[in-house]
N, C-alpha and C positions, 0 to 999 in steps of 0.2 A: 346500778341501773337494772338491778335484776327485776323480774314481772311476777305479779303474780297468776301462775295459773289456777284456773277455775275448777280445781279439785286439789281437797286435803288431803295429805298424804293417810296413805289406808285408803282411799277410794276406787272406788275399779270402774275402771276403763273394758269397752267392749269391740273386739275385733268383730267384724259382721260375721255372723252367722255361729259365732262359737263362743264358748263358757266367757262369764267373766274373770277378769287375770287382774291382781292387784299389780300396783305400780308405782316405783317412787316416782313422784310428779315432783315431791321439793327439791332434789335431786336438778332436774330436767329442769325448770323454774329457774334454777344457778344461771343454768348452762347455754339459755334462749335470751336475748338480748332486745330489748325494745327498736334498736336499730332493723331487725330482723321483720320480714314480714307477717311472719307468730306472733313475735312480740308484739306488734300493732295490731294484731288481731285480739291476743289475749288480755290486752290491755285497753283494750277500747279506745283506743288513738291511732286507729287505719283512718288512713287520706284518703277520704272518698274520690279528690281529683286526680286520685292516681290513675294512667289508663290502661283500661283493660281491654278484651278481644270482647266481642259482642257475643251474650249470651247465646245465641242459636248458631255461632260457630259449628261447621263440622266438627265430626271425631276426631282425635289425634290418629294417625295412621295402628299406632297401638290396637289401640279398642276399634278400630276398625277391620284390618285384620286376623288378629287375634283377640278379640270377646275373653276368652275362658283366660289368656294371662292378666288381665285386668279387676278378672272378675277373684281370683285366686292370691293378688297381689296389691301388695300398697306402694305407692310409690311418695318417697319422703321430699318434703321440699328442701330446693339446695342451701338457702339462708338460713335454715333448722338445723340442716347436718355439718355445715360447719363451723356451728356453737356449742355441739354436744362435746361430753367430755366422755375419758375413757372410764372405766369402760363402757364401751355403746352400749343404751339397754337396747334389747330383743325385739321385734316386732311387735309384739304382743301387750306391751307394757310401756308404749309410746300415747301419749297421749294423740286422740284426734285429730287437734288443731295441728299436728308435725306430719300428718298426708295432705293431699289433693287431688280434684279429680282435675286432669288436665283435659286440655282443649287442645283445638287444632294448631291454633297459633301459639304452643307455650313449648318447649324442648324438653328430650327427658334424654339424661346423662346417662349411661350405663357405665357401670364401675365394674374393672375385673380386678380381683387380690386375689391372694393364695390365703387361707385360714392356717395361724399360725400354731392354734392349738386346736383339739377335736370340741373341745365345748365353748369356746368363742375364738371369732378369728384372729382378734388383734384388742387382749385382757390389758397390755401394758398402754397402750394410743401411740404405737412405734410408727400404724401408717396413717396416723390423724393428721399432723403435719405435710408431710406430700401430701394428702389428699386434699386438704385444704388448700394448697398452694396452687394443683392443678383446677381445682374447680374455679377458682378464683380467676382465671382467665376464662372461663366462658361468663363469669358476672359480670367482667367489668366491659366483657365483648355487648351485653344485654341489658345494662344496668339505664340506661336511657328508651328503653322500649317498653312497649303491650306485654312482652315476652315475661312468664313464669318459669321458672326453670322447675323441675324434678331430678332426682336421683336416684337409679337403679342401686339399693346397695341389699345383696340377698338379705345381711342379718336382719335391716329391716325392714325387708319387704315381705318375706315371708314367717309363718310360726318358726320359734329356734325353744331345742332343749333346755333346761337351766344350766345354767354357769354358777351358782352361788345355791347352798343347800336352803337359803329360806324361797325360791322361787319352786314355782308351780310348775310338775312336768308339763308337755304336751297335753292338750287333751286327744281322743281318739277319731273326733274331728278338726281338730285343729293337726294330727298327723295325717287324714286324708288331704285335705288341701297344701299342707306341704310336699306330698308325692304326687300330686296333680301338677303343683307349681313346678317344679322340677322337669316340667316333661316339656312346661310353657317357655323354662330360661332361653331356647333360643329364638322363641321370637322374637322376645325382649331385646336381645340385642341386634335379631336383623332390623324389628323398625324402631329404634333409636336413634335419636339425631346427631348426638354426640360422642363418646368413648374417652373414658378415662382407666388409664393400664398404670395398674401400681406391682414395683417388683422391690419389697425391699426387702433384703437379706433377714433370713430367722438367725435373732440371737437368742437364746436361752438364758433365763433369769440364774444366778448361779445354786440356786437349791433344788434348780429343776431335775429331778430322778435322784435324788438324794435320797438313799437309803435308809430305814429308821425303825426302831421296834418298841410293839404299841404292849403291855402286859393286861393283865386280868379286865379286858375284853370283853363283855360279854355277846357268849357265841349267836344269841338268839336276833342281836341288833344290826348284826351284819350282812348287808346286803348286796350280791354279787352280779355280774353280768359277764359275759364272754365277749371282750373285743380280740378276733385272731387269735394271736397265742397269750394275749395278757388277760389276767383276772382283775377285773377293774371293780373297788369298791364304790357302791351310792349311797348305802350307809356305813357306818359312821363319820368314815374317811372319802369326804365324796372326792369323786375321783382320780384317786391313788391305787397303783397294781398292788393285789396281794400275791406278794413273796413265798409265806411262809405261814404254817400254820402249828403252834407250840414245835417249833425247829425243822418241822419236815416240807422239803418244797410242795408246792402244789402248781398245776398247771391247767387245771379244767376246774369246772363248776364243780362239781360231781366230789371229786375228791376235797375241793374245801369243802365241802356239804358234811361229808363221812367226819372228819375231824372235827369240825365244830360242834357237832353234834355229840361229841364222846366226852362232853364236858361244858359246866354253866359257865366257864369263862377262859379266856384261853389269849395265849399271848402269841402277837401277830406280827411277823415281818413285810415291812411296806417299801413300795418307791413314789417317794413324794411327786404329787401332779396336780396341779393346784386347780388350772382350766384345763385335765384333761390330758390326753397324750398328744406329744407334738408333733407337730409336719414339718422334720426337716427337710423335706423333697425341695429343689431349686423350684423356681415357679415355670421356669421354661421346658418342664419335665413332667409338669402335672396333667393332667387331663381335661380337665374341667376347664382349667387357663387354655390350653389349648384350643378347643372348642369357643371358647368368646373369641380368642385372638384370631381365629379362621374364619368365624362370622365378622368380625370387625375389617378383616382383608375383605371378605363380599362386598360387605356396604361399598369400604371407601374404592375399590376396582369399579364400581357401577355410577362414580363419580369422576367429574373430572382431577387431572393428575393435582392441579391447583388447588384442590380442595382439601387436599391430605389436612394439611396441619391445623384446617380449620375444624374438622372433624374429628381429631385423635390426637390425644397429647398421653406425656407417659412421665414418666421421672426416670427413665431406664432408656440409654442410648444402645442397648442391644434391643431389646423389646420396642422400638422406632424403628430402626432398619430391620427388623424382623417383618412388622405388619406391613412397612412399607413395600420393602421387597416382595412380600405375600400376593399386595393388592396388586402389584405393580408387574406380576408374574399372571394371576388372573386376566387382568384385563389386556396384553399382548395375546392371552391366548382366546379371548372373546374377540377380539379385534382380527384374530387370524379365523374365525368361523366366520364371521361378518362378511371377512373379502374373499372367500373362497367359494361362500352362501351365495355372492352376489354374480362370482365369474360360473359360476356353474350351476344352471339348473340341473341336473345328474344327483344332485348333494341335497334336492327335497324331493325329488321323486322317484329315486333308484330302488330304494329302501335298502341303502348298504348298512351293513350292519357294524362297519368300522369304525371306533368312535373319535369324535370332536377333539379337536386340540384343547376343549373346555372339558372335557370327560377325561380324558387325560391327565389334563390339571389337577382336575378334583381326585384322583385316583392316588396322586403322589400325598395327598393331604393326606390320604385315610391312609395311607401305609405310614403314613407319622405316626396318625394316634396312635396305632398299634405297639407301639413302642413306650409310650407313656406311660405315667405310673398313676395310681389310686390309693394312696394310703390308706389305713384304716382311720386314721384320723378323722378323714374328711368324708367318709363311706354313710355312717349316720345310720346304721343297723342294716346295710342292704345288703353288704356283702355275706354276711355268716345269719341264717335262719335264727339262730340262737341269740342273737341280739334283739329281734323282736319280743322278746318277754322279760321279763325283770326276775332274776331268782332270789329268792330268797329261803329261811332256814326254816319255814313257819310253811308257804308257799309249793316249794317245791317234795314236798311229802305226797302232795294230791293234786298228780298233774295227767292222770288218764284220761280225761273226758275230751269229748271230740271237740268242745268250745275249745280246748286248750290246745289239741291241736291241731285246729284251724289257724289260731292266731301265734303257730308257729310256723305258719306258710310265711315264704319271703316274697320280699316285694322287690322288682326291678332294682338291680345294684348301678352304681353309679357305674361302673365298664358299660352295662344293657344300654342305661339311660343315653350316656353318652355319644357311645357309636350306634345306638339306633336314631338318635337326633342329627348326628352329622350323616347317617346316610339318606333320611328321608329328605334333607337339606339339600345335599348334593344331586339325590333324584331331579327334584323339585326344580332347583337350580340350569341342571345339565336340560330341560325342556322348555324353561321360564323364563329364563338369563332377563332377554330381549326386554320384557313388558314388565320384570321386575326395575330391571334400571331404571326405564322410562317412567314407572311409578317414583319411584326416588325422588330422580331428579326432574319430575313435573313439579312436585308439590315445591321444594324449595325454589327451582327456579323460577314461575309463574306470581307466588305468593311474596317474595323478596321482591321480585322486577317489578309489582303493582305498588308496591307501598315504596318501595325508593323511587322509579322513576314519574309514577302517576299520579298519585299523591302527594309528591314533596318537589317543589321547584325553585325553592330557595338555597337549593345548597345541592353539593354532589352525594352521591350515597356512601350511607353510612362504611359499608365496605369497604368502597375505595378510599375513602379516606382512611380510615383503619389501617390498611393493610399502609397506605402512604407512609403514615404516622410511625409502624412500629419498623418500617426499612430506612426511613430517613438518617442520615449520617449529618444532615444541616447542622453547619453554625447557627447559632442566633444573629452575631453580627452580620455573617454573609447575608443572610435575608432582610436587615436593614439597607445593606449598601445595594442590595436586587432592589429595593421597593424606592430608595431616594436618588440613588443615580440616575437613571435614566428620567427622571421628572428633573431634575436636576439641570442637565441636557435640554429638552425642551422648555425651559424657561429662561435658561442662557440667549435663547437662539432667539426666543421672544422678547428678551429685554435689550439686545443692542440693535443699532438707529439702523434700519434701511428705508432707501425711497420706495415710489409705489410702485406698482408691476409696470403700469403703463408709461412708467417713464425712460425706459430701456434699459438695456444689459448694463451700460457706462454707468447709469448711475444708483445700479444694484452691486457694484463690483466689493461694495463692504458685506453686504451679504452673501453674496456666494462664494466670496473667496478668504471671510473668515469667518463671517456668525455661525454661516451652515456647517464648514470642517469643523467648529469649535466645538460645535452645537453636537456634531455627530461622535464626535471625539469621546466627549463627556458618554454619550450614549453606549460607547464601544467598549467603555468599561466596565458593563455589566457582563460581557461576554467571557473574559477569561473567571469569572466570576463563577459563571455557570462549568465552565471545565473545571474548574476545580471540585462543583459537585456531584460532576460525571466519573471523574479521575480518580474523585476519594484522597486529593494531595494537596498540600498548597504550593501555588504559584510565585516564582522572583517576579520581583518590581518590574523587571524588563518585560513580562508578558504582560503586568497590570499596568503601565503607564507609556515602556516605549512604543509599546504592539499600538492602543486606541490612539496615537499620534501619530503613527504610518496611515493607519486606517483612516482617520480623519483627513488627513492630506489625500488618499485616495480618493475618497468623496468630493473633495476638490473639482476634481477632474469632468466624470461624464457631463454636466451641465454646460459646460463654457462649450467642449467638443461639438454637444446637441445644437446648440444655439448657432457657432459657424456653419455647421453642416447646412442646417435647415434656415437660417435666419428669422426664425420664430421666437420670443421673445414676449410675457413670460412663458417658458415651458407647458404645457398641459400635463397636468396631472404627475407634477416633477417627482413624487415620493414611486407614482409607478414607474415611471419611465426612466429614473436616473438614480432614486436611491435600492432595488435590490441590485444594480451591478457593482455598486462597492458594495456595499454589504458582502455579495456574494463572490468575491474577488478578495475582500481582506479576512474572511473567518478561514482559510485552507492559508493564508499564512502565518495562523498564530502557531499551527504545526510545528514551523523553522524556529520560533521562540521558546517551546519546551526546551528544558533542560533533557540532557541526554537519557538523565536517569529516569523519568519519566518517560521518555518516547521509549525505551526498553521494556518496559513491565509489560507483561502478559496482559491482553485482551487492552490495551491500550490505543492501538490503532484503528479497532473496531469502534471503542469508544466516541473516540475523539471523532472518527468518521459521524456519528450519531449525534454528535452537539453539532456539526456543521449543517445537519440534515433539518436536524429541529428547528435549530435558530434559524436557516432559509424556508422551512414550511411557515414559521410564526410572523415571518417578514413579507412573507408573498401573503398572508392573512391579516395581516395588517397593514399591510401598503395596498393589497388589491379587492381583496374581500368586505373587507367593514367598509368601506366608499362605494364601494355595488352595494352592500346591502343597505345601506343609509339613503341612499339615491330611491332604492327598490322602496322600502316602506314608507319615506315620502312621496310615494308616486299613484299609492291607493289606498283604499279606506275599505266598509264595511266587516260584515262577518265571516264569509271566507277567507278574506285577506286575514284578519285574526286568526284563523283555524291555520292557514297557511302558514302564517308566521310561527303556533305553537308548534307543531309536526316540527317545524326547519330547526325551530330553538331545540325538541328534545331530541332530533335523529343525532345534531351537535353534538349533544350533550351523551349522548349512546357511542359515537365513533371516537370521540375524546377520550372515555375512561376505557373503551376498548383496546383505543393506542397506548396511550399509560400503562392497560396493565400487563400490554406487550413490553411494552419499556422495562417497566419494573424487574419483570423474569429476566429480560436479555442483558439491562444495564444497569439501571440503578433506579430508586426510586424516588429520590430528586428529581 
């Protein structure tokens, strides 16, 4: 099913505003799937009735408050990136059709990894699988919506080095917009919608730093560079540290320079590095991860606590309780400025200089990063001046001019870039908090609550049902015998003989003294039904059959009592007045029918308190409520009374999946 795209291999492709870069497209072609929304693109089989957001949509929050990350960066669609194979190609050598410019209404993923090696991050595809696994849940979260997804993933969002000696460096505007972007990374992740943290352990391929000696060499081909304390070649052996130069060590530019030069060829000592030198650093030590994962704690702190898992997934159960904990440390201590803001005017117009239990917070973060590490791996010429130029043996003979060095001026190292981003953040932050949140969560809460509840009145939101769906413990069967039981029940009660109302108690006495208990009996045994999906256990036969025959003979009862008392005859409105007191009289004794081992388990009694509560709210709303309202909409007509009626149906409909998703957290989602 492979596509074909719209360029021959050998054709180049143009990043805006900088050189043309060739790029394998047949390569990319493989790896793009007509399933994919590429594929239907480059295929010419997109579903025109597919729906989309309306062209004059706002901005994504992105390009709205940061312009210059948008303008500096691409952002790849998520059905492209996870059909690509390894290794990724580069930014630069992606075709077209694999960006987008998003909308208001489309989410953009931001991805954090650790770069496994200095000239790509991940040459083997060791995190293409978790990544794909985790994105793979916000598709199938969106896969029935308007919603486009994108992908934050740097290598290809921004220009990258070569990884393979036939690709093209940089160019020297395509290296300005990568030191730009770099300044932009944290915007990207404050207004990103979702968050994906990938930590998977660096293995090393086993030839990797494998030692080797290269003979008759020639000296004039080999091309040097200074990373730290290693001599890294770009030609011939692209890069691999030089060792050794005809046996004697070398350690700087300078001195391979001197030896190579005392001879037309010359035999070289190497350590093999295929993409470059590696970052074994843990990822929970690096810098850069740091910095996404502390902006990632922002975001989800300025959310509600419920939002966490819909917003940040990881493949790493330290790296979850890490952010968790993070966001979940922020926002006690927003929430302690809040109520301290609110008891004390003193605390806006003192001007004490003491700071915020939010200023504090963010103080413990930066004395983290402090501690963090930046390998040169991942440094990308910033650390060492000497990395900005290329030396070579032809080159570095005629390096006096001022052009040469200027362009050995360095540029902000990733430590600068870093901690100068988390502290203009935390500024920004420590003054903002308040109207950043509200920003956040206006835009998803307002834009979700229009299209689930105002728009859509056939069904509950997509949300809630979601969230239903992936906590549910349900049988299948239990939810046949929920849906036929009780109809069950009320057709029993309808199909045996009674006389008519007006012919007295005496010669109703087959109906109330066995159609109705029989009737309700059958009914009762939906109830231990629903403990069992409160309880998470199943139930003995004596709570499924002896318990709705106690009950049913209870029901028995208030009718015949009512009718002596009162001599009234038939009852008025006997489902309110005489069936919630058995109801509500036999659900607190199915209690004494658990088994022991049951009524022991933790949060058990809580539970079961909460099926007794449900089942009497659903009983007083359907014994008392649906007959008021049935009476009530037969009793007027016109256009108000419509408006009236919509409001009553959706406030319903509002305090229903309100209590639900109260339920859900405290008990179960059954």
């Amino acid at each position: 099913d492979a596509v074909e795209v719209q360029k021959q291999p050998g054709e180049k492709t143009v990043f805006a505003g900088m050189e043309e870069m060739p790029i394998d497209a047949a390569k990319l072609a493989r790896s793009v799937s007509t399933d994919s929304m590429v594929g239907r693109m480059v295929s010419g089989k997109s579903n025109s009735s597919e729906p989309l957001c309306s062209p004059q949509s706002p901005k994504h929050p992105l390009e709205e408050k940061a312009p210059r990350a948008v303008a500096t960066m691409r952002f790849i669609r998520v059905d492209v990136l996870t059909k690509l194979e390894a290794p990724i190609l580069r930014c630069q050598d992606l075709p077209d059709d694999c960006f987008g410019v998003m909308r208001a209404c489309d989410k953009l993923i931001a991805i954090s990894h650790g770069w496994r090696f200095q000239m790509h991050p991940d040459p083997y595809g060791v995190e293409i699988a978790p990544m794909i696994e985790l994105l793979q849940v916000f598709e199938d979260r969106y896969c029935n919506s308007a919603v486009e997804l994108y992908a934050f993933l740097d290598y290809t969002a921004i220009p990258q080095r070569p990884f393979r000696l036939s690709q093209a460096e940089r160019t020297e505007e395509e290296q300005d917009i990568f030191q730009e972007a770099l300044l932009h990374l944290d915007a990207v992740f404050l207004h990103a919608d979702h968050f994906v943290h990938l930590d998977v352990p660096v293995d090393l391929p086993e030839d990797e730093g494998e030692v080797y000696n290269q003979s008759s060499v020639q000296s004039s081909s080999i091309e040097l560079r200074q990373v730290g304390p290693n001599l890294q070649c770009i030609q011939p052996f692209p890069f691999d540290n030089l060792l050794a130069v005809n046996g004697e060590a070398v350690s700087s530019v300078a001195t391979a320079e001197r030896l190579l030069a005392q001879s037309a060829l010359a035999e070289v000592t190497l350590e093999r590095h295929k993409y470059g030198l590696p970052n074994v650093v843990d990822c929970s030590d690096r810098g850069w991860i740091y910095l996404e994962r502390f902006i990632t704690m922002v975001v989800v702190a300025m959310l509600k606590e419920e939002n966490f898992e819909d917003t940040v997934t990881t493949n790493s159960v330290e790296t979850f309780q890490e952010i968790h904990a993070g966001a979940q440390f922020l926002r006690q201590a927003a929430q302690k400025d809040a109520r301290f803001q609110r008891s004390s005017a003193v605390f806006a117009n003192s001007g004490s200089k003491a700071p915020s239990a939010l200023q504090q917070a963010f103080a413990e973060f930066e004395d983290c990063l402090k501690v963090k590490r930046f390998s040169a791996a991942s440094v990308d010429k910033s650390l060492n001046p000497a990395l900005r130029a290329v030396s070579t043996l032809a080159g570095a003979r005629d390096s006096s001019s001022e052009e040469d060095e200027e362009a050995l001026l360095p540029s902000p190292s990733d430590v600068e870039i870093v901690t100068q981003s988390m502290c203009s953040l935390v500024r920004h932050l420590a003054l903002h908090w308040e109207s950043e949140q509200e920003f956040r969560q206006a835009r998803s809460r307002l834009a979700q609550k229009v299209e689930d509840y105002v728009l859509v009145w056939n069904c509950f939101s997509p949300g809630f049902m979601q969230r239903i769906q992936e906590q549910m413990w349900l049988d299948p069967m239990l939810m046949v015998l929920l849906l036929l039981v009780p109809v069950a029940g009320i057709l029993l009660v309808m199909s045996l003989p009674y006389a008519r109302p007006d012919a007295g108690f005496a010669a109703n006495w087959l109906h109330i003294f066995i159609a109705y208990p029989l009737g309700c009996t059958v009914i009762y045994m939906s109830c231990p039904l629903v403990v069992e999906m409160y309880l998470h256990a199943k139930l003995p036969y004596r709570c499924k059959i002896l318990w709705p025959i106690v009950a049913g003979a209870i029901s028995s009862i208030p009718m015949p009592v009512v009718v002596m008392l009162t001599g009234v005859y038939p009852v008025p409105f006997a489902t309110v007045t005489t069936g919630p007191f058995s109801f509500n009289v036999s659900l607190p004794l199915l209690w004494l029918f658990l088994p022991q081992a049951i009524r022991s388990r933790p949060q058990a009694k809580k539970r079961f308190l909460f099926v007794v509560l449900v089942m009497i709210s659903l009983s007083f709303i359907f014994f008392l409520v649906y007959p008021m309202l049935n009476v009530w909409l037969k009793s007027g007509d016109g256009l108000a009374h419509c408006i009236i009626v919509a409001f009553t149906f959706l406030g319903a409909r509002l305090a229903f999946e309100a209590v639900n998703l109260y339920t859900m957290r405290n008990v179960s989602a059954d």
